[in-house]
Backbone as numpy.savetxt, mean C-alpha at the origin, in Angstrom:
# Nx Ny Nz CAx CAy CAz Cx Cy Cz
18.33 5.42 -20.18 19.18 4.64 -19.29 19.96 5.60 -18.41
20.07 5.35 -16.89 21.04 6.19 -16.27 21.95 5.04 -15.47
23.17 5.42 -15.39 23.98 4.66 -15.15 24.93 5.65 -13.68
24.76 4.68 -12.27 25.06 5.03 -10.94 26.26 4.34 -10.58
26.78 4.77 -9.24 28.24 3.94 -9.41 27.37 3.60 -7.43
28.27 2.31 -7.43 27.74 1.99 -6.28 28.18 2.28 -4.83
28.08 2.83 -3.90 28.80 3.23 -2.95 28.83 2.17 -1.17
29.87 2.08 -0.71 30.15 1.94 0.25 28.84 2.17 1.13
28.44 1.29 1.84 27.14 2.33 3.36 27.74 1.41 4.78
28.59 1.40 5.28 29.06 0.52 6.79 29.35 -0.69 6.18
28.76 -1.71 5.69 29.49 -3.20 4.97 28.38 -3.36 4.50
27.56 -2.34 3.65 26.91 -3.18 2.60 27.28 -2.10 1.37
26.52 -1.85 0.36 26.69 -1.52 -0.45 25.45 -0.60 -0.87
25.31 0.20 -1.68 23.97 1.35 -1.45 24.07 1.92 -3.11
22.95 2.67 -3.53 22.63 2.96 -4.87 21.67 4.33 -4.08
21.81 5.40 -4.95 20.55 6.31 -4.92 20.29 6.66 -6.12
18.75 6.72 -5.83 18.26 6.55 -6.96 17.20 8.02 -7.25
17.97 8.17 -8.66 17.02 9.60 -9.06 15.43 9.84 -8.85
15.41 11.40 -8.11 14.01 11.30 -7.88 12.73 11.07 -9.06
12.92 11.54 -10.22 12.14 11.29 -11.32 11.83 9.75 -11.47
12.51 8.68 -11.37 12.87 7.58 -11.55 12.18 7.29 -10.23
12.21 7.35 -8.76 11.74 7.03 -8.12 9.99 7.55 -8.45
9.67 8.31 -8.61 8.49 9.28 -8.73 7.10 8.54 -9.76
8.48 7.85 -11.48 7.64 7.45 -12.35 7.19 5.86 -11.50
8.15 5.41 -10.42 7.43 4.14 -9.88 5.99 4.28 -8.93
5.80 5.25 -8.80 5.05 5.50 -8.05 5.40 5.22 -6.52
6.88 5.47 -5.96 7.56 5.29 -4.62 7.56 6.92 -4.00
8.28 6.55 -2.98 8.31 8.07 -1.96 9.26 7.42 -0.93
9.71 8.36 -0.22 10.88 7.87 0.48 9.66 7.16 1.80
10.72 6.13 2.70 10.14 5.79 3.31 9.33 4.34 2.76
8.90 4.11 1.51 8.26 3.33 1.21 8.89 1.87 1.06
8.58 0.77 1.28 9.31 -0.61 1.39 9.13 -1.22 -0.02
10.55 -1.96 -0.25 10.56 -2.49 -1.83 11.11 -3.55 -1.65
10.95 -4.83 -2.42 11.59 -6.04 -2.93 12.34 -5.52 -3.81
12.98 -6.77 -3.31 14.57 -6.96 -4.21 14.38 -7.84 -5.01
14.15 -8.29 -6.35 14.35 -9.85 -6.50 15.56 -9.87 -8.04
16.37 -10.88 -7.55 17.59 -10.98 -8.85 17.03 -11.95 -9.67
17.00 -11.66 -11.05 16.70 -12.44 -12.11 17.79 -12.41 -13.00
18.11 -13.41 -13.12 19.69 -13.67 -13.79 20.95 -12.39 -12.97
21.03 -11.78 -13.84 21.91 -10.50 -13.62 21.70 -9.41 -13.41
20.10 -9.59 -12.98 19.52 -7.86 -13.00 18.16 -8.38 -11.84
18.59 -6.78 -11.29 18.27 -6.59 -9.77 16.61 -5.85 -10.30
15.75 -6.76 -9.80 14.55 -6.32 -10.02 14.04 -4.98 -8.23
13.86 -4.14 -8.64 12.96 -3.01 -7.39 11.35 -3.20 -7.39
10.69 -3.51 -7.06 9.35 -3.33 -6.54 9.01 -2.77 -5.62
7.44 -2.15 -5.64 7.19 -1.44 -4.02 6.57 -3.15 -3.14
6.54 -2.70 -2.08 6.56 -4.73 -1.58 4.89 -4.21 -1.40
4.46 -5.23 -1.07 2.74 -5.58 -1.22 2.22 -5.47 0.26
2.15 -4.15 1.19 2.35 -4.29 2.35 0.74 -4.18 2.61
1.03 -5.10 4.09 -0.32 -5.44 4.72 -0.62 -5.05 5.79
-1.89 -4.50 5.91 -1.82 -3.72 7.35 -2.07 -5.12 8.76
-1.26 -4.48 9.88 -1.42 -4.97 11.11 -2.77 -5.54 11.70
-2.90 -6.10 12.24 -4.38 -6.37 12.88 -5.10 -5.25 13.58
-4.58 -4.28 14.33 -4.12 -2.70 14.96 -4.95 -2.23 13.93
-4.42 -1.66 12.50 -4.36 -1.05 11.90 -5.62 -1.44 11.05
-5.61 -2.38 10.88 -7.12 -2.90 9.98 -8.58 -2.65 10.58
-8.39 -2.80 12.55 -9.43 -2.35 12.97 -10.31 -1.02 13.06
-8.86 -0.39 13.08 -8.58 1.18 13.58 -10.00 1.81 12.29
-8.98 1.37 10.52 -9.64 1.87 9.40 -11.12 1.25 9.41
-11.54 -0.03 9.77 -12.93 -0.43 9.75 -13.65 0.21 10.60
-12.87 0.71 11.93 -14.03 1.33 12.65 -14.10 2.85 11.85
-13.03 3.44 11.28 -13.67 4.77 10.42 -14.95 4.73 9.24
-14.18 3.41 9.12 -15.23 2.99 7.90 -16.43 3.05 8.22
-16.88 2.43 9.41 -17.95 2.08 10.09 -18.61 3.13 10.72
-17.98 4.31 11.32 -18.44 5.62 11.80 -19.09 6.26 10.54
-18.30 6.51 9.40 -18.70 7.58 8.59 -19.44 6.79 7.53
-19.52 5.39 7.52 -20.96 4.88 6.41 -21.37 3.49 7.13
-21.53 3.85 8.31 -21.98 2.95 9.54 -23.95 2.87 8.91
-24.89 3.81 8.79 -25.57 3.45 8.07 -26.30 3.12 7.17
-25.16 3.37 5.98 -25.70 2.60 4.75 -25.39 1.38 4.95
-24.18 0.91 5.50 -24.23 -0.65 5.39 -25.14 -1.49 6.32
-26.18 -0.72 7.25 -27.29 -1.31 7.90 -28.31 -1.42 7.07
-28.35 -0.49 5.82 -29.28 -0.18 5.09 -29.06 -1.83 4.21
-27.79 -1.63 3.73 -27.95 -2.87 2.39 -28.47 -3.69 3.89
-27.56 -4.40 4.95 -27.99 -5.43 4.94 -29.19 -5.43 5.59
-30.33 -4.88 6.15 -31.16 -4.38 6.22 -32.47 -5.35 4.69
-31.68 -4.64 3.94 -32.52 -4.67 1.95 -32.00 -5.82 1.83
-30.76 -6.70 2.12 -30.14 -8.43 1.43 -31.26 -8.75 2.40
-31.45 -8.89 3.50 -32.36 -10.01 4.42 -33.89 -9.98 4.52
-34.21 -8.72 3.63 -35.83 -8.88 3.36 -36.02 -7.98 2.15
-35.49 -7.85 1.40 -35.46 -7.57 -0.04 -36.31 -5.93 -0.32
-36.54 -5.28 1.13 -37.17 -3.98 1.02 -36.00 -3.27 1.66
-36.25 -1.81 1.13 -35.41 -0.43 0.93 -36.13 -0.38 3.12
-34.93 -0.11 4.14 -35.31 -0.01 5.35 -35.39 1.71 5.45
-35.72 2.41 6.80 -35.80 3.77 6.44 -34.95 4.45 7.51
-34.34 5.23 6.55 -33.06 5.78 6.87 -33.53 6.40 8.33
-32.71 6.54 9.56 -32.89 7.28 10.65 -32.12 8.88 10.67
């Protein structure tokens, strides 16, 4: 158990939190967390973040560059059930 005292930040209120403790969550600075209160105790989570529409294309087209033809290959092999030949 470690026990923090809470400090002043402009009109809210602020906690820092030990790096070990941040580290065993598997967080890093920068990273976004839920808050959620259950009874009397302040639950931390890392939040469940989703990439942008931007950002989802960006990684599919890497995806798509660097194993652009194996996935011609499967679907290639799903739509006529033979191995096609690699170029």
């Amino acid at each position: 158990m470690v026990i923090k005292k809470l400090k002043r930040i402009g009109n809210s209120v602020g906690l820092i939190l030990p790096r070990d403790l941040v580290a065993a969550a598997d967080l890093e600075e920068g990273d976004e967390v839920t808050l959620t209160l259950h009874g009397r105790r302040i639950v931390i989570e890392p939040s469940e973040r989703r990439a942008d529409e931007r950002e989802f294309s960006s990684a599919f087209e890497q995806v798509l560059r660097r194993h652009g033809e194996a996935f011609r290959m499967m679907a290639e092999y799903d739509r006529t059930g033979r191995r096609g030949r690699a170029r």
